[in-house]
C-alpha positions in Angstrom: 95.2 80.4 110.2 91.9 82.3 109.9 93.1 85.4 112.0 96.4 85.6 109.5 94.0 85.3 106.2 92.0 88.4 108.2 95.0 90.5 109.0 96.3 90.0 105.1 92.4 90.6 104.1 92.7 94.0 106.1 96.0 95.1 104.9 95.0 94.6 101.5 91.7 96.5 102.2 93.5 99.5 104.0 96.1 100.2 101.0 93.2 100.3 98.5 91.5 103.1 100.8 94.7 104.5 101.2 95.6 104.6 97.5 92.2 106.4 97.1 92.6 108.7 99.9 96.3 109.5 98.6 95.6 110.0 95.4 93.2 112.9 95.9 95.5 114.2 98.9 98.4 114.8 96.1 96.4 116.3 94.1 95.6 118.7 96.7 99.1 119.0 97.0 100.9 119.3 94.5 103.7 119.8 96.0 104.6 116.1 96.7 104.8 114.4 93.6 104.2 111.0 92.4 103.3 109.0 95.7 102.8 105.1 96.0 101.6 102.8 98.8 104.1 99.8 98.8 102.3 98.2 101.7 100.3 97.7 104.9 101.7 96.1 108.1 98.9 95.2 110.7 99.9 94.8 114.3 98.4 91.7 115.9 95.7 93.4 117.7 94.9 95.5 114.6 95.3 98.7 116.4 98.1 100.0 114.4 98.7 99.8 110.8 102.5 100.8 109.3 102.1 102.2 106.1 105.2 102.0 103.7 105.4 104.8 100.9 107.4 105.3 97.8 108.6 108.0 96.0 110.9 108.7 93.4 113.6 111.5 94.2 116.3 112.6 96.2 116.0 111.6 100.2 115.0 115.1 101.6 111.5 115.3 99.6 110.8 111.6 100.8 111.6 112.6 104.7 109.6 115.9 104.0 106.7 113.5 102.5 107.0 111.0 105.5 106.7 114.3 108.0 103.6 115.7 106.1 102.0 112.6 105.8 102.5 112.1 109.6 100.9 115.3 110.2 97.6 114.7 108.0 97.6 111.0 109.1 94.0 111.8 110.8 92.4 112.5 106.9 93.5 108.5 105.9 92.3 107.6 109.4 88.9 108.5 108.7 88.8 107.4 105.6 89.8 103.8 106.7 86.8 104.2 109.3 84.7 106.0 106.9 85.1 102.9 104.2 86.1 99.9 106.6 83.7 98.3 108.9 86.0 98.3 112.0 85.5 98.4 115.6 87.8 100.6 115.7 89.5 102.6 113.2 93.7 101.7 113.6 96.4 104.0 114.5 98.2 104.9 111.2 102.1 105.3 110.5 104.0 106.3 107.9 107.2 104.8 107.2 109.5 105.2 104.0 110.1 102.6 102.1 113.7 101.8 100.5 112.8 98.3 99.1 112.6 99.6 95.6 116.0 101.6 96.3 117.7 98.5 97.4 116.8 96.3 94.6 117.9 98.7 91.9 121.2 99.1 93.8 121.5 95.4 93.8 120.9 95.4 90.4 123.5 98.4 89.6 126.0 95.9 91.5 124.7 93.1 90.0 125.6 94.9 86.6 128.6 96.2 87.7 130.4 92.5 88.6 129.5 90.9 85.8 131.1 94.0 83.5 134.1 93.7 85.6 133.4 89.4 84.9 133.7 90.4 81.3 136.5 92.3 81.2 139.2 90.1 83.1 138.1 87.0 80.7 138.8 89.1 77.3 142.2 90.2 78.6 
């Protein structure tokens, strides 16, 4: 129970230094737009750390953010060392998130049977 409360206290440590760290990064770049941090997956022996990112736009720029980010993954690595008393500092990877994709296309569906709903009982 302790070692799970840990691993959550660590992900949720790791995104803030990540949001930081980001957040300066884009505005480096300008290039990549609005970026978010959706979450932070520790393995069990805290030596990797999956990092799920959002952005808003067509799928190409989100691959193209998911490469770049890959490539500069050793900036956020030393910030989490940097800003996270660790032994050592976890392997990062950056993963795209569709969550937010997939519940607004549930919700478009969602929508779109109960229109069709509507429609069959007023004829």
């Amino acid at each position: 129970m302790a070692s799970s409360y840990r691993k959550e206290m660590l992900e949720s440590e790791i995104k803030k230094v990540l949001t930081v760290t980001l957040s300066s990064y884009t505005s480096y770049n300008d290039s990549l737009g609005m970026v978010s941090i959706v979450r932070v997956e520790l393995t069990k022996d805290k030596r990797f750390a999956t990092v799920f990112v959002s952005l808003m736009g067509p799928d190409e720029s989100k691959k193209k953010l998911v490469k770049r980010l890959n490539e500069d993954k050793g900036i956020f690595r030393t910030a989490i060392a940097k800003n996270i008393r660790l032994f050592k500092a976890p392997e990062i990877r950056f993963k795209e998130d569709i969550g937010i994709e997939a519940s607004l296309r549930v919700a478009q569906l969602l929508e779109k049977i109960e229109r069709e709903r509507t429609n069959t009982k007023d004829e």
